[in-house]
Every structure is written in structure tokens, then in C-alpha cells.
C-alpha positions in Angstrom: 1.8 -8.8 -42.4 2.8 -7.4 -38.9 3.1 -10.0 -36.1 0.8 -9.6 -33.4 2.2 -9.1 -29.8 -0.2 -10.8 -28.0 -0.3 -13.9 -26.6 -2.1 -15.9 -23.8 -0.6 -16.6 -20.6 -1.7 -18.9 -17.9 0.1 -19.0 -14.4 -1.3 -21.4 -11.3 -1.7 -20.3 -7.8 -2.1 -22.6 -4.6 -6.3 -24.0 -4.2 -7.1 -21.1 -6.9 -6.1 -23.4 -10.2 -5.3 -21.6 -13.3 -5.1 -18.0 -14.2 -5.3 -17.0 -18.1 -4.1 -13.1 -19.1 -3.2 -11.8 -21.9 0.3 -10.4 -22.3 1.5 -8.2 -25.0 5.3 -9.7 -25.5 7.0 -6.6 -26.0 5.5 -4.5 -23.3 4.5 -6.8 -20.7 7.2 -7.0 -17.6 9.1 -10.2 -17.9 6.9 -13.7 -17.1 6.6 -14.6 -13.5 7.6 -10.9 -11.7 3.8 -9.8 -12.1 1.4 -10.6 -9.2 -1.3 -9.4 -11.3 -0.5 -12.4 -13.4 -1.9 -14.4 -10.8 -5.2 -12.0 -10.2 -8.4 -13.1 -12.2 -8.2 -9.5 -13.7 -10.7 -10.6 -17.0 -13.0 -12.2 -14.7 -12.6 -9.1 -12.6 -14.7 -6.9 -15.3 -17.8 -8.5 -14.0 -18.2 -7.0 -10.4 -19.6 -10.6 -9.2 -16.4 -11.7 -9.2 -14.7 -9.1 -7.3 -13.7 -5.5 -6.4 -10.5 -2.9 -6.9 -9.4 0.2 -5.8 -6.7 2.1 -7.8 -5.7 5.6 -8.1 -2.9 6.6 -10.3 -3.3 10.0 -9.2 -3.1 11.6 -13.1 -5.5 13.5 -10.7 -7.3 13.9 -7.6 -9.4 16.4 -6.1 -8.1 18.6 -3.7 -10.3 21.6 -1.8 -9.9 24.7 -3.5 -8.7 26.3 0.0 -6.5 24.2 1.9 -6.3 21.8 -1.4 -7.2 18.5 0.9 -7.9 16.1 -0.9 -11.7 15.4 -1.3 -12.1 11.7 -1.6 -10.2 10.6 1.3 -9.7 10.7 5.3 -6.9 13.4 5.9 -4.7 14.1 9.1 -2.7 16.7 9.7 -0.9 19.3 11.0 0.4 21.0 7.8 -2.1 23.7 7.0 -1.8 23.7 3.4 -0.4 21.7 0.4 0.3 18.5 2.5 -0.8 16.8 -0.4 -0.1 17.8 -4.1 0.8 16.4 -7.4 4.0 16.9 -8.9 4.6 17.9 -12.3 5.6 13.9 -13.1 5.1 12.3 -16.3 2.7 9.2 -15.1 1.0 10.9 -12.3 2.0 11.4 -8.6 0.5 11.8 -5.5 3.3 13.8 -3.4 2.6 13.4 1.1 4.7 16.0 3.2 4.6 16.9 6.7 5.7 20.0 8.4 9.5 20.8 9.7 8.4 20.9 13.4 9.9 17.4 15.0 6.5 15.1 15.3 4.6 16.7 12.4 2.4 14.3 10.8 0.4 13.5 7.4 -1.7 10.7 6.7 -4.2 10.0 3.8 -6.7 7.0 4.0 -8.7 6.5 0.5 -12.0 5.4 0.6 -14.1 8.1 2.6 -14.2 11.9 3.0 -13.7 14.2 6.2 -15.1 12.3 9.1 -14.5 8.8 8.4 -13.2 5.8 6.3 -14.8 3.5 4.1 -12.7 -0.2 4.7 -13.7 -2.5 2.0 -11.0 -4.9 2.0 -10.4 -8.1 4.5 -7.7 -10.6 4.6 -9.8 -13.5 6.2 -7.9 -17.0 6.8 -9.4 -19.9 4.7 -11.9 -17.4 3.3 -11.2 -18.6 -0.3 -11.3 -14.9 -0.9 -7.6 -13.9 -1.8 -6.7 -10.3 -2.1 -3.5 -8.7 -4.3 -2.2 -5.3 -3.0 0.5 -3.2 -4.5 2.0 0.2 -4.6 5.0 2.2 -5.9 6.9 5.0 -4.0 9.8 6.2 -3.4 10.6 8.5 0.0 12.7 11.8 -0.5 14.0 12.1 2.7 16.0 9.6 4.7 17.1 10.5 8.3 14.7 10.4 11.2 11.7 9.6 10.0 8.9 7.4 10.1 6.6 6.2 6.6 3.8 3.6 6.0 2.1 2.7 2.8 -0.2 -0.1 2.8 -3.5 -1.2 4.7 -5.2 -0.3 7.9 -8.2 -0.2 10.1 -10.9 2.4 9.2 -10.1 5.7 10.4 -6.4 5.1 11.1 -5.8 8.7 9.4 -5.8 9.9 12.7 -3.2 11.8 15.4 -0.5 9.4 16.3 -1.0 6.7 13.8 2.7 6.4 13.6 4.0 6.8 17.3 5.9 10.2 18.5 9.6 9.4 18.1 9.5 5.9 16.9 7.4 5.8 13.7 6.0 2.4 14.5 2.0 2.4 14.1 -0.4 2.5 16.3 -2.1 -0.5 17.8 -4.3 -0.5 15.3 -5.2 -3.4 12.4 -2.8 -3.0 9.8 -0.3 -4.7 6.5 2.5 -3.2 5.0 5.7 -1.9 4.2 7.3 1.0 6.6 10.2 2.9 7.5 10.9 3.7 11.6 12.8 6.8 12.9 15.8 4.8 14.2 16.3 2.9 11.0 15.5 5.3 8.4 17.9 3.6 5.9 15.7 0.7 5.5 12.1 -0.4 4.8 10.6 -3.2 6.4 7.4 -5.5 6.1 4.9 -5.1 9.1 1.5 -6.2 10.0 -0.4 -6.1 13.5 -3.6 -7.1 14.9 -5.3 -4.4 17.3 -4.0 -5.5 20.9 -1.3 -7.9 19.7 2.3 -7.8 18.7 3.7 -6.1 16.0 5.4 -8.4 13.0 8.3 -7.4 11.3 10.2 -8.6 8.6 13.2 -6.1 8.6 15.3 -4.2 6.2 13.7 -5.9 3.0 15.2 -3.1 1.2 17.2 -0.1 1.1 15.5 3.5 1.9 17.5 5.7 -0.4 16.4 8.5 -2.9 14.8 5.7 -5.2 11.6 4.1 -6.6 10.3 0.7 -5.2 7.3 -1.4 -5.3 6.1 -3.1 -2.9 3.2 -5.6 -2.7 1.7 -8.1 -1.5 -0.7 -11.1 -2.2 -3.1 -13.2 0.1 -4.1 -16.7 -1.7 -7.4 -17.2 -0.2 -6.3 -19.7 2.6 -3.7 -19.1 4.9 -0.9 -17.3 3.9 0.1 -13.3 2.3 3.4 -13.1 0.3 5.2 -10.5 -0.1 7.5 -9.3 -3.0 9.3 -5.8 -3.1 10.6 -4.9 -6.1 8.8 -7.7 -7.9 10.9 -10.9 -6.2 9.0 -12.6 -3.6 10.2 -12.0 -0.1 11.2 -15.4 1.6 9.2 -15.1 4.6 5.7 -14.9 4.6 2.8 -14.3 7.1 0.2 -16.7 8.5 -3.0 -15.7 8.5 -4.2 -18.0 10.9 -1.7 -15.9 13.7 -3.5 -14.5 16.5 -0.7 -11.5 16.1 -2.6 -11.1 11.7 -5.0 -8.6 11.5 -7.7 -11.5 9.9 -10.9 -10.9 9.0 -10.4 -6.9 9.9 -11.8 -4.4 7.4 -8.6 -2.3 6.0 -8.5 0.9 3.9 -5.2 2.2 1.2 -3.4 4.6 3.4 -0.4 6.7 3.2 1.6 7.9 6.3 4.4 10.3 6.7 6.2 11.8 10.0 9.1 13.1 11.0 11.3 12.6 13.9 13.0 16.0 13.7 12.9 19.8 12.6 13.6 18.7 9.3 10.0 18.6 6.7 9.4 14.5 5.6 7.8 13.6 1.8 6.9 10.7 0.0 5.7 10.5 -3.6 3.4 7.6 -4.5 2.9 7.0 -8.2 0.0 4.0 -7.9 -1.6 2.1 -5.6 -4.1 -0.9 -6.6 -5.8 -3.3 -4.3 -8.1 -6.2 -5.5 -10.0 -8.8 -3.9 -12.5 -11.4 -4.6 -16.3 -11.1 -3.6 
């Protein structure tokens, strides 16, 4: 008789109790480098209890002209294949911008043409926590800016990351970036419209590789980060005038470049889930 691989795994998290998955012991990643351990993901079946985005991008649909894509806000000034998949075992979503210094690409998810559905807020003691997390690597590394996270509805639009600098707008926003003068690095940022920008700096190298990146707000006052699946030592308080709280956010995917030289990330996944 064959063994099964199965076996049931609970993990606490701070004011939320106890979280019970099931993890197959053979192809499960190693206890305790999962946020989605922590994410009531059984529960989750039943939409009371709370709602996800995720696109693996084994697909997405693209306009049969300019080959857009149709389910999301795009901005650019690349007239054709600024998006495309890549013939990658998995499924990936590839972002490129133009070789003219300042050319720009952004994609929000969650709307069409005209405008962005935001569905997700990061409120302080909302007892409503929220898991984000995405994986991407960036295929160039020399004057340019990235951002791949959340932001205010309708971000996708000219300028989101600043001419020469990369830093976003002052807009609502959570994430993990790259800036033009420190291309060999990413970094953790968040802003609320009209306030400060927060960085956590060079939390990892930028170099021709894969990362993930993610991040987890427990329902009360703080969002943890992890890249790479180890939790980042410093966190961010939600209760912070400079945190975008209570602001409606929207997936997004930003790419420019600082110089005559075309800029691309590939995202394999992204998956955000929150509690109703």
C-alpha cells in the first residue's frame, strides 16, 4: 500500500488564530517559507469569506491588432507587442518598452481601456488582512526604472514612474521597484497620495534572475514583507500617515527606461487575496 503524501498543517498568525492547509510532503515548498500557509485558502472557496485575483498568464487576451491586452488598463508608447507571452514552460506575461530614453509600459489588471477596477484595500485595524505575491525577474539592468505590485486605480497612466528617476508617481501605492540610478538593486516602496515616499532599499540584487516578492498585511496594523520567501526585517505601519490605508489598489506592472536602450520584464504569476 502506497503512503499518502498528504498531511494537515496548521500555522498561527497574530489576532487571526490558527490556519489549517493541507500540504502534500513531497511537493509542498519547505514548512514556514509559504505566506499562503498563513491565508485561509479552504475557507477562501466560499466567496463570503474573501476574494483573489490571479493570473498565471498560460494566457491572456491580447487585441488581434495591436495585441493589447483586453482585460486590463494599458499605457504606452510602444505601438505593438508591448505585452506578449513567451514561449515559457509555466506561463509568462513578458512587459517591454521602446528604445527611445523615457519610453514607458504599464499594465493595471482589473479593467479594460478607459479605467481600472481597484478591489483591494489595506485598511489599519480593519481585521481584513490581505496576502500579495508575485514572481519576476527583469532582463535588463542599467538605467531603468520597474514596479510590480499595487496601486491606485488608473495608475496605468503617462508618467507613473517619473522621467529619469523611475520613482512613482504621487499616487497610492505598495511594492517592490527598481530606480534608474540604482538599477542593480530592488527595493520595497509604498506611498500615500500627497505624502512621502517609504523605502526599504536594496532588499535584493537586480540581476538576470527570478525573484519573488510578496507581501502580507495581518488585519491590524502592520504589512510584512518577504522576498524570496524570508521575511524582510523591517516592516510597514499601517497606521503611518506616509501608508496608503484604506485606499483601493489594483495588480500593476510598470516598466521604463532611462536611456535609448528597450527595458523588459517577465512576470510568471501574480496572486492577491483578501478577506471580505
Amino acid at each position: 500500500m502506497t503512503a499518502l503524501n498528504t498531511e494537515l498543517y496548521e500555522r498561527g498568525m497574530n489576532n487571526l488564530g490558527r490556519n489549517s492547509i493541507f500540504r502534500d510532503t513531497a511537493l509542498s515548498p519547505a514548512k514556514g517559507t509559504s505566506i499562503w500557509e498563513l491565508c485561509p485558502q479552504l475557507a477562501g472557496l466560499d466567496p463570503a469569506v474573501g476574494f483573489l485575483f490571479f493570473e498565471d498568464f498560460l494566457t491572456l487576451p491580447l487585441d488581434d491588432t495591436t495585441r493589447d491586452p483586453t482585460n486590463a488598463l494599458l499605457y504606452s508608447d510602444t505601438g505593438t507587442d508591448a505585452v506578449s507571452l513567451p514561449k515559457l514552460a509555466g506561463g509568462v506575461m513578458q512587459v517591454a518598452c521602446g528604445g527611445v530614453d523615457n519610453n514607458e509600459t504599464y499594465v493595471q489588471f482589473g479593467g479594460a481601456t478607459q479605467a481600472t477596477a481597484a478591489p483591494f484595500a489595506i485598511t489599519n485595524a480593519s481585521n481584513k488582512p490581505v496576502w500579495f505575491e508575485a514572481r519576476v525577474k527583469a532582463l535588463e539592468h542599467a538605467d531603468e526604472g520597474l514596479f510590480v505590485g499595487l496601486a491606485e486605480e488608473d495608475a496605468a497612466q503617462a508618467a507613473f514612474l517619473a522621467v529619469n528617476t523611475g520613482v512613482p508617481a504621487d499616487k497610492d501605492f505598495i511594492g517592490f521597484r527598481v530606480k534608474c540610478d540604482a538599477s542593480d538593486e530592488w527595493d520595497i516602496a509604498w506611498r500615500k497620495d500627497g505624502q512621502a515616499e517609504q523605502e526599504i532599499a536594496n532588499v535584493v540584487a537586480n540581476a538576470d534572475d527570478w525573484h519573488t516578492f510578496a507581501f502580507l498585511f495581518d488585519g491590524v496594523s502592520t504589512v510584512y514583507f518577504y522576498v524570496d520567501r524570508t521575511l524582510v526585517t523591517t516592516q510597514a505601519l499601517t497606521s503611518a500617515a506616509t501608508f496608503p490605508s484604506g485606499e483601493l489598489l489594483a495588480p500593476i506592472v510598470a516598466v521604463k527606461t532611462g536611456e535609448g536602450v528597450a527595458k523588459n520584464i517577465q512576470v510568471d504569476y501574480i496572486k492577491v487575496f483578501q478577506a471580505r
